[in-house]
Each structure stands twice: as C-alpha cells, then as structure tokens.
C-alpha positions, -999 to +999 in steps of 0.1 A: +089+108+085+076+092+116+092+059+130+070+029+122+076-006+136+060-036+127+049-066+148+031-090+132+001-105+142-010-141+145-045-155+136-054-127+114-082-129+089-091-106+063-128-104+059-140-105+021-153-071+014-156-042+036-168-006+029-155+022+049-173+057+046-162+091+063-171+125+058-144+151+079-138+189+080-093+181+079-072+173+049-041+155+059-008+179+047+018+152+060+005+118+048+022+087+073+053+079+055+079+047+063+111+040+047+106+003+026+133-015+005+116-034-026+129-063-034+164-053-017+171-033-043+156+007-041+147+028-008+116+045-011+087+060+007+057+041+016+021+058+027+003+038+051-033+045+044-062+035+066-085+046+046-068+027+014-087-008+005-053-019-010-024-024-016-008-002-042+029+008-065+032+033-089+037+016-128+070+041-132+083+021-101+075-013-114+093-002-147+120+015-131+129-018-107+126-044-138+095-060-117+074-083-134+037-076-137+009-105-140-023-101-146-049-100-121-079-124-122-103-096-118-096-062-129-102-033-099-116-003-102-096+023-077-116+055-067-100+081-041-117+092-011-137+114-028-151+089-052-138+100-086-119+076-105-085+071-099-080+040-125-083+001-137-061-018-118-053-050-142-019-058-131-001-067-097+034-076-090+046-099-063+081-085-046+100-085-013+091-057+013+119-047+036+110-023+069+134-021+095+137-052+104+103-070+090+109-085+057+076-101+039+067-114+002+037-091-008+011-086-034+011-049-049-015-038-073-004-014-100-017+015-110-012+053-109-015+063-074-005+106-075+030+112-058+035+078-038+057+052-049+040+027-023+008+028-003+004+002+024-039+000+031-060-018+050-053-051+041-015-045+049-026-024+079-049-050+095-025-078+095+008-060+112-008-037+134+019-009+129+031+010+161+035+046+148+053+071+171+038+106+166 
C-alpha cells in the first residue's frame, strides 16, 4: 500500500463529459491502494483509478455496512478499459469517506466492480489532487 495524502483543492470544476482513450503495452499488477473508513464504521481498501470515470463500491459492501441505496436519476452503463461491459449502474449511496485525516460526504455508485471494495476515479481524483509517495 503506498501512502496517499489529500489536499484539497479550491475552485475546482468538473467538466460535463470527458472521454479518455489509451492504448499501452503494461498491465498494472499492484493497482494504487489507500486505506478509507466508510461512514466511520469499516476499514477497507480503496483503488484510486485515473483511468476510472467514477466513482464506484461494491453492492456486497453496501449490504454488508447497512448503507442505503437510492436510485439514480439516470441509469450508467460501466465498461472496463477494455470496453466490455462491466454492468448497469442504477443505484448510488451517499456515505462519509475517512482518509487520514480528510473526511468528506461523497456520492458512490454501485455496482460490481471485480475485487475492490472502493474505487476513487476521476471525478474524485480531479478535485483533491492526491500526493502519492511511490
């Protein structure tokens, strides 16, 4: 696990859409993991993602920590990086994030996302500017 602190960022927009395309030779055998408390209640690993368009959590963990799911206005379709389908996200949560010492309300969309628990994308990526110490 690599040490990950968090400043945020004033005066940061989000644009609308974005599309993000890359073709490379490497797979990544150590995804970028930090330690996050949801909702003060469970430690778990989060990926942070750049190459995520969201912001995800597993349905097992959203059962397992009693959140409570609402409906999203507009259902996602998730694809990985490789295109194929991954699912339909119809569902989000809202919960407390704890990292180190950052503690932020945040808005996770569920849906089955492999072995992580969390994955922290762009959108989370873009506002804090994490300083990760290889």
């Amino acid at each position: 696990m690599l040490e990950v602190t968090v400043k945020p960022k004033a005066n940061v927009s989000l644009l609308d859409s974005f599309e993000i395309n890359a073709i490379t030779p490497y797979t990544i055998s150590n995804p970028i993991t930090t330690l996050v408390k949801i909702d003060q209640t469970a430690q778990t690993l989060a990926m942070l993602d750049s190459g995520s368009a969201g912001n995800f959590i597993h349905p097992e963990e959203v059962t397992w920590l009693g959140l409570a799911p609402q409906l999203r206005e507009q259902p996602l379709a998730v694809t990985h990086v490789l295109g194929g389908k991954v699912g339909q996200v119809t569902q989000q949560v809202k919960c407390t994030i704890d990292i180190g010492d950052h503690s932020e309300e945040i808005t996770l969309d569920v849906v089955l996302i492999g072995k992580h628990v969390v994955i922290l994308g762009l959108p989370w990526l873009w506002v804090h500017q994490p300083y990760v110490a290889w």
